[in-house]
SENU-331817 format. One record per residue: y, z, x of N, C-alpha, C, O in turn. Coordinates in steps of 0.1 Angstrom, whole numbers, plus 5000, padded with zeros to 4 digits. Layout:
BEGIN
+------+------+------+------+------+------+------+------+------+------+------+------+
!  nyy !  nzz !  nxx ! cayy ! cazz ! caxx !  cyy !  czz !  cxx !  oyy !  ozz !  oxx !
+------+------+------+------+------+------+------+------+------+------+------+------+
!    Y !    Z !    X !    Y !    Z !    X !    Y !    Z !    X !    Y !    Z !    X !
...
+------+------+------+------+------+------+------+------+------+------+------+------+
***
This chain:
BEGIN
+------+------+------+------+------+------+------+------+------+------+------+------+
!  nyy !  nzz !  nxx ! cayy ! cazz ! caxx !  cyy !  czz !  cxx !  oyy !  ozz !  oxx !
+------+------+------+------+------+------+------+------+------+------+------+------+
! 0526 ! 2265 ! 6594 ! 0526 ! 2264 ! 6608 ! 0523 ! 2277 ! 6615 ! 0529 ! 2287 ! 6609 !
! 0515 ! 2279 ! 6625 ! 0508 ! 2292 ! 6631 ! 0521 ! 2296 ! 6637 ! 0530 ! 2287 ! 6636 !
! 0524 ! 2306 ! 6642 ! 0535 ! 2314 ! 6648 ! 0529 ! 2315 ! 6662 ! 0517 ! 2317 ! 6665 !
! 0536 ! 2312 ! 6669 ! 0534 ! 2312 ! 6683 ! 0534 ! 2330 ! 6687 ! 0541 ! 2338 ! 6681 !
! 0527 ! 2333 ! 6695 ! 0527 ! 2345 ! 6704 ! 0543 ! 2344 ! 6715 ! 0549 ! 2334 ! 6718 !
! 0545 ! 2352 ! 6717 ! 0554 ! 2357 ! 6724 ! 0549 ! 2363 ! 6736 ! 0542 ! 2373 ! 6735 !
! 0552 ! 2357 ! 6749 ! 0547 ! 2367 ! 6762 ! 0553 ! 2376 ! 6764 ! 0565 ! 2377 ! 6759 !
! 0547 ! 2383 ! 6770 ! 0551 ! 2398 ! 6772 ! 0566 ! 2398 ! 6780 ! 0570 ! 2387 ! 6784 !
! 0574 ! 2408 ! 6781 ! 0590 ! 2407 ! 6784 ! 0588 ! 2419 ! 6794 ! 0580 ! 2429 ! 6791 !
! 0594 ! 2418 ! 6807 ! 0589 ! 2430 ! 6820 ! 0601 ! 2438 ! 6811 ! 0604 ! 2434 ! 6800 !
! 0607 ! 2448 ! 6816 ! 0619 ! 2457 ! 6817 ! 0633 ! 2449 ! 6821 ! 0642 ! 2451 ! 6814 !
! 0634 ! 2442 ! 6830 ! 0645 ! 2433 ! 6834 ! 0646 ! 2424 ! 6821 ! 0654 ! 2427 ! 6812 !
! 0639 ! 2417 ! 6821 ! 0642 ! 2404 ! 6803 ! 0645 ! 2410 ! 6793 ! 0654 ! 2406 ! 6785 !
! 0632 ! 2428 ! 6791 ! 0639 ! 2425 ! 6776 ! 0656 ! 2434 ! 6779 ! 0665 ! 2431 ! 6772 !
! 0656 ! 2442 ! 6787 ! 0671 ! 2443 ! 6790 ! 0680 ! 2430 ! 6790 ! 0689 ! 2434 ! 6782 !
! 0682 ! 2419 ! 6793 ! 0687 ! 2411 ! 6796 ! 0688 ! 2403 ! 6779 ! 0699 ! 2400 ! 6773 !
! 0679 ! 2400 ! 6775 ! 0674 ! 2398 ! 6757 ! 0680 ! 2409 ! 6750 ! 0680 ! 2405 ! 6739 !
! 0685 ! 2419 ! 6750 ! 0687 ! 2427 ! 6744 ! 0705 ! 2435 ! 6748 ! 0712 ! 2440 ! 6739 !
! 0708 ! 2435 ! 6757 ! 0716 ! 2438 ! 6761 ! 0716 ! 2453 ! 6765 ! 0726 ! 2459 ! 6761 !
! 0707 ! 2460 ! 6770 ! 0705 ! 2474 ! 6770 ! 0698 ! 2472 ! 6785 ! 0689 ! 2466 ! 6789 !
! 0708 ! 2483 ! 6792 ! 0709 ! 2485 ! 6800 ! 0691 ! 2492 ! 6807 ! 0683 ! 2497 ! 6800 !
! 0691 ! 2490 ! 6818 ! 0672 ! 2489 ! 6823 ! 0671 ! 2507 ! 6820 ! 0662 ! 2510 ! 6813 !
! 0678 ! 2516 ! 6825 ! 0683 ! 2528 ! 6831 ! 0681 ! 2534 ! 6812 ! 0675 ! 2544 ! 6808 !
! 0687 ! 2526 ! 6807 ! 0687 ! 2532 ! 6790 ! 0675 ! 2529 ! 6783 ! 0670 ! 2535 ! 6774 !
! 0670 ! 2518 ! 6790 ! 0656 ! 2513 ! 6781 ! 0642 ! 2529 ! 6789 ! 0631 ! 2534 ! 6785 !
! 0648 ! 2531 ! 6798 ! 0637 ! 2537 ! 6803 ! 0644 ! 2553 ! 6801 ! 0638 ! 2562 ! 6807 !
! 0652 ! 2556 ! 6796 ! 0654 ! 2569 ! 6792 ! 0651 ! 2566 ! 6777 ! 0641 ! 2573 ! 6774 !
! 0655 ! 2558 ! 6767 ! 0645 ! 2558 ! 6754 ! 0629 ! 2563 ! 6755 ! 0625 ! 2572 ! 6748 !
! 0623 ! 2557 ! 6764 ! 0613 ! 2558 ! 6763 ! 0606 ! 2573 ! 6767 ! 0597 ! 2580 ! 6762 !
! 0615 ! 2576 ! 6779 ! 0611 ! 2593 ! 6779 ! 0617 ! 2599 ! 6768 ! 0610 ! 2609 ! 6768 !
! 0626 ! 2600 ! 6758 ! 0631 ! 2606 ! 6749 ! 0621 ! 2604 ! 6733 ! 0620 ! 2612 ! 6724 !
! 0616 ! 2594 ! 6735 ! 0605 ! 2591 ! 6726 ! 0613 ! 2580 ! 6714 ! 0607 ! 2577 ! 6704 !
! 0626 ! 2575 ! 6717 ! 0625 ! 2566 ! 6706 ! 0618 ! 2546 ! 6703 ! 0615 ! 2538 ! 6695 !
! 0617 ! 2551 ! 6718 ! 0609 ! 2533 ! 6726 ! 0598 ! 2537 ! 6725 ! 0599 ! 2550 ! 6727 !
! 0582 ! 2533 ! 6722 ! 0574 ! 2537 ! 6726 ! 0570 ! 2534 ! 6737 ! 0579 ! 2526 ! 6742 !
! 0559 ! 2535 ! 6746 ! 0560 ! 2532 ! 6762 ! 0553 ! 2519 ! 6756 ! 0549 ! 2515 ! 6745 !
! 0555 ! 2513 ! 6769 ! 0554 ! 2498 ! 6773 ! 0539 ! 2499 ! 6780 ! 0536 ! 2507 ! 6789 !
! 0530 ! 2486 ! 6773 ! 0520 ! 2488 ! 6785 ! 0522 ! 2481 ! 6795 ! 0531 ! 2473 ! 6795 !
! 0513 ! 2484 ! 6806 ! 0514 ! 2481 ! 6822 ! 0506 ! 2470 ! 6826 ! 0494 ! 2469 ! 6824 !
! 0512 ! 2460 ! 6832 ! 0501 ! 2451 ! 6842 ! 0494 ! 2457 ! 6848 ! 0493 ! 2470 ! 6847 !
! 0483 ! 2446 ! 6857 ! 0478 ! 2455 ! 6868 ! 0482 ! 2458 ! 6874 ! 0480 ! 2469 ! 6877 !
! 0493 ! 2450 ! 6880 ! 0508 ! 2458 ! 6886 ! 0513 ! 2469 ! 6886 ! 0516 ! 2476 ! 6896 !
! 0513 ! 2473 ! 6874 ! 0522 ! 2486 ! 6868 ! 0534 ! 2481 ! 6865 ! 0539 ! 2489 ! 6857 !
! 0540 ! 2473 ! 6867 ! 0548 ! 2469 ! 6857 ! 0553 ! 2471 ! 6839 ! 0544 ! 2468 ! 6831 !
! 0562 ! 2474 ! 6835 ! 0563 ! 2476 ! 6820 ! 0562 ! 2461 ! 6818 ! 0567 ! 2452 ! 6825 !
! 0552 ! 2459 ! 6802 ! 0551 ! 2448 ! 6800 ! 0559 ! 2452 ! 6778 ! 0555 ! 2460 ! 6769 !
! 0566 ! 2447 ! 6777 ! 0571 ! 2448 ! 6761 ! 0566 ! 2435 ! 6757 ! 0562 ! 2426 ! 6764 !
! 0566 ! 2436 ! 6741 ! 0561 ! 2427 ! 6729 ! 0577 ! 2426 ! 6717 ! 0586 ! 2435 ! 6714 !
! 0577 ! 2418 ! 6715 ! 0583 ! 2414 ! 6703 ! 0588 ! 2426 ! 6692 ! 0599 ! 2426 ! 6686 !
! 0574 ! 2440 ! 6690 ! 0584 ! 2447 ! 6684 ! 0594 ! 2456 ! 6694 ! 0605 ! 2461 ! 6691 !
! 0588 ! 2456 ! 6704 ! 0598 ! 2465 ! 6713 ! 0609 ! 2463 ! 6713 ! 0617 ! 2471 ! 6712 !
! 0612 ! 2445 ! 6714 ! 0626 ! 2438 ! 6711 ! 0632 ! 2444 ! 6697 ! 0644 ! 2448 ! 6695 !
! 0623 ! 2442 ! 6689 ! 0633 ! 2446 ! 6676 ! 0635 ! 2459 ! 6677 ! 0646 ! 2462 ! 6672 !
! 0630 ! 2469 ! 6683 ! 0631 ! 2480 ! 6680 ! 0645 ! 2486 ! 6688 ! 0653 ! 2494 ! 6684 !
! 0644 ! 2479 ! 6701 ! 0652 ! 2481 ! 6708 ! 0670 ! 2474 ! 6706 ! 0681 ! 2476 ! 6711 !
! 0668 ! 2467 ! 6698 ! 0681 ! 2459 ! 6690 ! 0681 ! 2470 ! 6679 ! 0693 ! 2475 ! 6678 !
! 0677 ! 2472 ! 6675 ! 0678 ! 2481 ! 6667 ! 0686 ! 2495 ! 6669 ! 0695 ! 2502 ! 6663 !
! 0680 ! 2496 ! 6677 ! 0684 ! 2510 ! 6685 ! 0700 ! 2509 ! 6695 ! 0707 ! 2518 ! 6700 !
! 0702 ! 2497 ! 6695 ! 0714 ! 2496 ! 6706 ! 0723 ! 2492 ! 6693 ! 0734 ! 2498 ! 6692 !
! 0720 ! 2483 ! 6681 ! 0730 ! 2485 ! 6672 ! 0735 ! 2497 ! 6665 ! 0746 ! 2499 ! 6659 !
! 0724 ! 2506 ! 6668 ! 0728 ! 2521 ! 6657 ! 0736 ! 2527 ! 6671 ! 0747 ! 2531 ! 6668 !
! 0734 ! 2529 ! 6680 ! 0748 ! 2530 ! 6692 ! 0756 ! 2528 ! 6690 ! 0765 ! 2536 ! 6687 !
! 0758 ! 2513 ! 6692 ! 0771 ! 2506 ! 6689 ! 0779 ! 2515 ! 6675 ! 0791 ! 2518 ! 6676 !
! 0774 ! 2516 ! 6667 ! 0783 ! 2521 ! 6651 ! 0779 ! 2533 ! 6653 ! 0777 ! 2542 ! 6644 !
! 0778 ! 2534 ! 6663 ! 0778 ! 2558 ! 6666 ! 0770 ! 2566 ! 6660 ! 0772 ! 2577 ! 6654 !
! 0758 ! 2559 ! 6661 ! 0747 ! 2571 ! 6654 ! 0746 ! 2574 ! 6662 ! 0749 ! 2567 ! 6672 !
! 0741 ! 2589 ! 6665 ! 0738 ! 2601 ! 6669 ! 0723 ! 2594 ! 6673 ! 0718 ! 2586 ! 6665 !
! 0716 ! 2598 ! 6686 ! 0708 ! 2596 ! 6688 ! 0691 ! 2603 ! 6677 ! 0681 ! 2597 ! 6673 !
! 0695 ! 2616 ! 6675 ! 0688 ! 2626 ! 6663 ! 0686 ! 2615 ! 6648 ! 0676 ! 2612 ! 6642 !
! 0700 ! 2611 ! 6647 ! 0696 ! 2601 ! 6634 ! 0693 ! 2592 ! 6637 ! 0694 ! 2586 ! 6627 !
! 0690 ! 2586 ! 6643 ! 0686 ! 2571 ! 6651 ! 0671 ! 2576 ! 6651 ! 0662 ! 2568 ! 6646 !
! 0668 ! 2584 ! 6655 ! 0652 ! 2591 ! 6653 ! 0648 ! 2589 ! 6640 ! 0637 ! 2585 ! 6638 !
! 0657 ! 2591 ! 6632 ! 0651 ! 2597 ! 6619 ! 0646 ! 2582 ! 6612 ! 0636 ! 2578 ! 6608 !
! 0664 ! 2575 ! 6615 ! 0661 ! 2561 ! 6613 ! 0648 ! 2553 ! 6612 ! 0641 ! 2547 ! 6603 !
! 0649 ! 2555 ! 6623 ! 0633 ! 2545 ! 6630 ! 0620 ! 2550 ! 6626 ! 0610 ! 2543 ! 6629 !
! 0620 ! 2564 ! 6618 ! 0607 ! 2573 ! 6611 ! 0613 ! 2564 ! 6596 ! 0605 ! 2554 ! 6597 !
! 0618 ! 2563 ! 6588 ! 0623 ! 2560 ! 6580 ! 0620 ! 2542 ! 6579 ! 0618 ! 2534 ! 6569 !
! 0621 ! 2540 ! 6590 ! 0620 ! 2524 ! 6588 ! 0607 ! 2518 ! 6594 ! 0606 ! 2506 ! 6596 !
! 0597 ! 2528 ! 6597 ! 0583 ! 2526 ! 6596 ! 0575 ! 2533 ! 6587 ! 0563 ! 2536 ! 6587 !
! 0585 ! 2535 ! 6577 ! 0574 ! 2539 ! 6561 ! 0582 ! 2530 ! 6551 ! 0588 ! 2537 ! 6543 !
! 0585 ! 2514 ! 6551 ! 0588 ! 2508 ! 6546 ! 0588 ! 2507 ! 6529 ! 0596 ! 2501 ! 6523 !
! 0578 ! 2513 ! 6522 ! 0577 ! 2518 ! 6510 ! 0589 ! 2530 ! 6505 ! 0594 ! 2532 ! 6494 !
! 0589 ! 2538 ! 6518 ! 0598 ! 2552 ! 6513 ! 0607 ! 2548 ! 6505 ! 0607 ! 2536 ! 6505 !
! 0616 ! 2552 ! 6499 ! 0630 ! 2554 ! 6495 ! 0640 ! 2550 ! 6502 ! 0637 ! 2557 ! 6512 !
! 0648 ! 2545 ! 6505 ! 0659 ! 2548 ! 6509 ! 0670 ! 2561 ! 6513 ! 0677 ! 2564 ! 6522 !
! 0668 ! 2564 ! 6502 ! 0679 ! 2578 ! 6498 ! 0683 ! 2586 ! 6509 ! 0693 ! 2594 ! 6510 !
! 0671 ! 2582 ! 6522 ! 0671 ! 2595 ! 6534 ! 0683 ! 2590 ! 6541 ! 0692 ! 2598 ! 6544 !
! 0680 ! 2572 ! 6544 ! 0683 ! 2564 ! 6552 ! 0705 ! 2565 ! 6548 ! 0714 ! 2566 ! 6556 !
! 0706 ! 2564 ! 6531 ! 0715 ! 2559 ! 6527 ! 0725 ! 2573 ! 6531 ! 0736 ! 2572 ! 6536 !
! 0719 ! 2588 ! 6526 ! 0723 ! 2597 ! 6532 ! 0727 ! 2597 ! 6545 ! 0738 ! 2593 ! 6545 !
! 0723 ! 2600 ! 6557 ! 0723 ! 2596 ! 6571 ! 0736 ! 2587 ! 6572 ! 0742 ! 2590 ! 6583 !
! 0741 ! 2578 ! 6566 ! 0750 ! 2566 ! 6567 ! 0763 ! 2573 ! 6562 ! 0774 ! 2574 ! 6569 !
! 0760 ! 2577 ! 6553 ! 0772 ! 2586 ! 6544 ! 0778 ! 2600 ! 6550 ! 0789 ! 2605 ! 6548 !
! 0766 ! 2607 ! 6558 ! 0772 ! 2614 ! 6569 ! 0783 ! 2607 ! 6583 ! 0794 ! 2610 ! 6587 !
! 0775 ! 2599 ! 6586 ! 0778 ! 2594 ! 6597 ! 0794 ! 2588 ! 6593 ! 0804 ! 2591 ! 6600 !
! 0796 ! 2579 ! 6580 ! 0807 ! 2575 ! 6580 ! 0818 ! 2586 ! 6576 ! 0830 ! 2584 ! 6580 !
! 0815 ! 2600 ! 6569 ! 0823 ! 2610 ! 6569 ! 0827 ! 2620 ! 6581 ! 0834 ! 2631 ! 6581 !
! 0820 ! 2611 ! 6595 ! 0822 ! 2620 ! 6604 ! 0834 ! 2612 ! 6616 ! 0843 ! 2616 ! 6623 !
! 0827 ! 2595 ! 6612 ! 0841 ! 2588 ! 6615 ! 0854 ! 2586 ! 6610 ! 0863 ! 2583 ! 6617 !
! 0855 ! 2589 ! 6594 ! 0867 ! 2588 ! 6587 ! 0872 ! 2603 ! 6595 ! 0883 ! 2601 ! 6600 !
! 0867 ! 2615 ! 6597 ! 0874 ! 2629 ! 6601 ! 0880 ! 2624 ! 6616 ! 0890 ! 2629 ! 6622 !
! 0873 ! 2615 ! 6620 ! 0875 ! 2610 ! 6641 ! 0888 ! 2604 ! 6636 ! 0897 ! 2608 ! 6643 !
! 0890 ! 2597 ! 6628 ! 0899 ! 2584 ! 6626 ! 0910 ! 2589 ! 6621 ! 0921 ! 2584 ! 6624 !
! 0909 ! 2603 ! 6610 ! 0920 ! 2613 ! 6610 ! 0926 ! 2618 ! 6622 ! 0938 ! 2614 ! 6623 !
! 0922 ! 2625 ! 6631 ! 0922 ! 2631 ! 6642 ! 0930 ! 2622 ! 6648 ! 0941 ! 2625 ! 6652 !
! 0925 ! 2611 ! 6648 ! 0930 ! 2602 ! 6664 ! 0946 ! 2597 ! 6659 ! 0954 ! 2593 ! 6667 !
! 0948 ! 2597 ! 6644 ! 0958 ! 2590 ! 6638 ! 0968 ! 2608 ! 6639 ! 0978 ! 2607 ! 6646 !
! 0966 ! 2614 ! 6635 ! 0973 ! 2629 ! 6640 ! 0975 ! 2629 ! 6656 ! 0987 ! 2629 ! 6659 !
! 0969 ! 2627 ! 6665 ! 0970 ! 2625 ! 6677 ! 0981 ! 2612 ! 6680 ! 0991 ! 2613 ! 6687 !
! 0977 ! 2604 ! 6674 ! 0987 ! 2594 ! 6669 ! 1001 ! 2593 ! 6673 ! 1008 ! 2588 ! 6682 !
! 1002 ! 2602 ! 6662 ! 1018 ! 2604 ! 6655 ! 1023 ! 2613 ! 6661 ! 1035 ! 2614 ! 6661 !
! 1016 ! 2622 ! 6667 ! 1022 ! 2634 ! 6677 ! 1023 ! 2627 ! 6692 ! 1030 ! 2633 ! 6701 !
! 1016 ! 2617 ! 6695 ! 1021 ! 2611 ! 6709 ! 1034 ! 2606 ! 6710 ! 1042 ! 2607 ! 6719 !
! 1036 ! 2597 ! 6698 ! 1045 ! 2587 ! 6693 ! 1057 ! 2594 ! 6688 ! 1066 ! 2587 ! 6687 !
! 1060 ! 2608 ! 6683 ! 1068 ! 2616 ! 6682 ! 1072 ! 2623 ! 6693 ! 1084 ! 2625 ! 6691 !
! 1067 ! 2631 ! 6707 ! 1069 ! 2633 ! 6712 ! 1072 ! 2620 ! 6725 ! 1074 ! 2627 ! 6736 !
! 1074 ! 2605 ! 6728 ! 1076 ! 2599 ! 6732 ! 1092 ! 2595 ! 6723 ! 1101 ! 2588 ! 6726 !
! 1092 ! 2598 ! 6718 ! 1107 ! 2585 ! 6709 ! 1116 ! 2604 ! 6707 ! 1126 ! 2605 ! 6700 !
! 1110 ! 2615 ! 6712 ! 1126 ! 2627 ! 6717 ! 1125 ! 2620 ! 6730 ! 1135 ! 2615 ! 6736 !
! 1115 ! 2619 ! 6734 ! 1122 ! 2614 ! 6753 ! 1136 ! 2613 ! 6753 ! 1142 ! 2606 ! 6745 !
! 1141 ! 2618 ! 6761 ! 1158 ! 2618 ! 6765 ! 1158 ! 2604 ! 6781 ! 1168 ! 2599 ! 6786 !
! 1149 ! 2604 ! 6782 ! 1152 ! 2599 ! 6797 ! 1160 ! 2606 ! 6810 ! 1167 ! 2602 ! 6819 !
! 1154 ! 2620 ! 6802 ! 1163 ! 2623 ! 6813 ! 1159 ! 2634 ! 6827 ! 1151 ! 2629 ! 6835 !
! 1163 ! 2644 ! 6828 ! 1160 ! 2653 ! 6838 ! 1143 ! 2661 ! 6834 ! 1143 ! 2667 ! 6823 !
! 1132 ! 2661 ! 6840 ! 1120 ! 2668 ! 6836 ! 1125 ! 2683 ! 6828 ! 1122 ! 2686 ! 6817 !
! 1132 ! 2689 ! 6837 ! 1137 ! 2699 ! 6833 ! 1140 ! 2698 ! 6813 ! 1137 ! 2708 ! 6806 !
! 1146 ! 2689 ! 6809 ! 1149 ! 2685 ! 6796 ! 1134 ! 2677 ! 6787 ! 1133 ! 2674 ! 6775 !
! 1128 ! 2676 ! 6795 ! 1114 ! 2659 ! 6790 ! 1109 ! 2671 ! 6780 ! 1105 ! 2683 ! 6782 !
! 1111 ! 2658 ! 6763 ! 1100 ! 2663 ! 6756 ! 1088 ! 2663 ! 6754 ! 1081 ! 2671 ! 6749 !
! 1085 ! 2651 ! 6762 ! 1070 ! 2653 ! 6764 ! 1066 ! 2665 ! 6772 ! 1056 ! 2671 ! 6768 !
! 1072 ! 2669 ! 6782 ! 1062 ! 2679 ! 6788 ! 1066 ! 2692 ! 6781 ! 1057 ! 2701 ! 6779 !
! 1078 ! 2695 ! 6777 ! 1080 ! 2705 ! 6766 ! 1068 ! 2706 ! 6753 ! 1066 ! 2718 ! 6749 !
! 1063 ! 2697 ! 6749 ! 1053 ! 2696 ! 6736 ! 1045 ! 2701 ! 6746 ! 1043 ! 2713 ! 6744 !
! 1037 ! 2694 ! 6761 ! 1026 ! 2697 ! 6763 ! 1026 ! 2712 ! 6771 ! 1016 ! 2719 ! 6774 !
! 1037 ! 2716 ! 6774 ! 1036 ! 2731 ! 6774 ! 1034 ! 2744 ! 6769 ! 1029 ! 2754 ! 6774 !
! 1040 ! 2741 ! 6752 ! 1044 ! 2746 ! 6742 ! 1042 ! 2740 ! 6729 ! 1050 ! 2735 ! 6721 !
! 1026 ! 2742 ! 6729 ! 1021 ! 2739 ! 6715 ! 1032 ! 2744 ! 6702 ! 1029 ! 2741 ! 6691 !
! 1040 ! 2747 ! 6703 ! 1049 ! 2753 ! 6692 ! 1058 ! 2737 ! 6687 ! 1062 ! 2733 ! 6676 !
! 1061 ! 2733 ! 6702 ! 1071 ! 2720 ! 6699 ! 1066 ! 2707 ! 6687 ! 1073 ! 2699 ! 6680 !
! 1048 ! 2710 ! 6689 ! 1045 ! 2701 ! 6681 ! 1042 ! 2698 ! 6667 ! 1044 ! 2708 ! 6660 !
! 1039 ! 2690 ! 6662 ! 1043 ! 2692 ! 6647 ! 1033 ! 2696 ! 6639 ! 1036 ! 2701 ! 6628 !
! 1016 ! 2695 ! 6644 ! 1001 ! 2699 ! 6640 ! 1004 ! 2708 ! 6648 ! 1010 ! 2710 ! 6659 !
! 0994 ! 2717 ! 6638 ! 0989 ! 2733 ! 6643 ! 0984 ! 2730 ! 6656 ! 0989 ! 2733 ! 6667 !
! 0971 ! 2721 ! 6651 ! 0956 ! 2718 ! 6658 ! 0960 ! 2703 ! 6663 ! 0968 ! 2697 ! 6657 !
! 0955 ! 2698 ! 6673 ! 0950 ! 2682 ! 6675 ! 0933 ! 2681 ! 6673 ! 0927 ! 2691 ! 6672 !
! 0926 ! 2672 ! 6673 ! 0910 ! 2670 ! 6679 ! 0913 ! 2674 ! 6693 ! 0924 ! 2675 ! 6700 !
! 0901 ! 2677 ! 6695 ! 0900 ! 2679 ! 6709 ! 0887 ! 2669 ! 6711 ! 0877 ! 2666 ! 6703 !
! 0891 ! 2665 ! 6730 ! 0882 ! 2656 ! 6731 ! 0867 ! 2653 ! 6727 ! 0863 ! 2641 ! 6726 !
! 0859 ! 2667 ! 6726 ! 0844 ! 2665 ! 6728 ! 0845 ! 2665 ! 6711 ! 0834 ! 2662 ! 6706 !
! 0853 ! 2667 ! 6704 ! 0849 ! 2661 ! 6690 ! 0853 ! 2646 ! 6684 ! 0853 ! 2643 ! 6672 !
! 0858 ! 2638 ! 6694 ! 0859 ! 2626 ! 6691 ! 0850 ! 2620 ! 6693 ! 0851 ! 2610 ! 6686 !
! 0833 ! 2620 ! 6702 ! 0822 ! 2619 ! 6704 ! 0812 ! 2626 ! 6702 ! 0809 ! 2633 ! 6712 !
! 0805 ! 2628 ! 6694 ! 0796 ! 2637 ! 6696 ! 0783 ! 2631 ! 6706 ! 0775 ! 2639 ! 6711 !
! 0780 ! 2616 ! 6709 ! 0771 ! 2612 ! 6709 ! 0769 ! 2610 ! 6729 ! 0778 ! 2616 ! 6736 !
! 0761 ! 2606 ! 6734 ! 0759 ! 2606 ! 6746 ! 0753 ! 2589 ! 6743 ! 0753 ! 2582 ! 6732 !
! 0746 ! 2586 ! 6757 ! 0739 ! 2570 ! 6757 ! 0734 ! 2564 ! 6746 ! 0729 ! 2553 ! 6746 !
+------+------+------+------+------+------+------+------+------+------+------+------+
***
C-alpha cells in the first residue's frame, strides 16, 4: 500500500502535534537544532513529517535533561545512522552520572531540611532551629549543600 503524503504542518499544528511550545519551536530553529521550515507564499512556516520527528525528538531529550549541546550531538549522531553507537551510548552515561550526583544532592538537601525541621522547638524565633541552621552553616550536618544552579544545568 503507497504511503500517503503528509500536508505540510504551519508552526501552530506542529506545536500543538508535538507539544512544544511555538516560542521554543522558533528558538530551535535559530539555535540550529530544527532546521528552518520552508515558507508559503505567505511566509508562513510550513513543516514536513521529519520536522515532526525531529522535533519529538528533541522535546523528549528535554524532558530526560539533556543538555541542549548533547542534544546537538545527538541529532549529528542520529543522522549518520551507520555510525556506532558508542558516541551516542557515552553521552547517556554522562548524562545519567550527572543525574545520579543531582539525586545525591537533593537527597543531602533532604535530610538536612528534615533534620533541621523535627529540632523545631515550636517555640520563640529567638530559639528556631531552622533559622539557626540557616544562619549558621556550622548547625548543619553537611559541609556543603548543592546549590541551586547545579541542580539544572540546562535552560529551554
Amino acid at each position: 500500500m503507497a504511503r500517503r503524503a503528509t500536508s505540510p504542518l504551519t508552526i501552530g499544528n506542529l506545536g500543538r502535534t508535538t507539544g512544544v511550545n511555538i516560542e521554543t519551536i522558533r528558538y530551535y530553529e535559530r539555535i540550529g537544532l530544527m532546521p528552518e521550515a520552508q515558507r508559503s507564499a505567505a511566509g508562513y512556516r510550513l513543516y514536513d513529517a521529519k520536522h515532526r520527528e525531529r522535533l519529538a525528538f528533541i522535546r523528549h531529550s528535554r524532558e530526560l535533561g539533556f543538555a541542549l549541546d548533547d542534544i546537538r550531538e545527538l541529532l549529528a549522531l542520529s543522522d549518520d545512522p551507520n555510525r556506532s553507537c558508542e558516541s551516542a551510548d557515552q553521552i547517556a552515561r554522562v548524562h545519567l552520572h550527572e543525574v545520579e550526583a543531582k539525586i545525591a544532592g537533593l537527597e543531602a538537601l533532604r535530610k538536612e531540611l528534615r533534620r533541621m525541621i523535627t529540632q523545631c522547638r515550636r517555640d520563640r524565633i529567638a530559639d528556631c532551629r531552622v533559622i539557626r541552621a540557616l544562619a549558621d552553616h556550622a548547625h548543619c550536618l553537611a559541609d556543603t549543600h548543592t546549590k541551586p544552579e547545579t541542580l539544572s544545568r540546562t535552560k529551554p
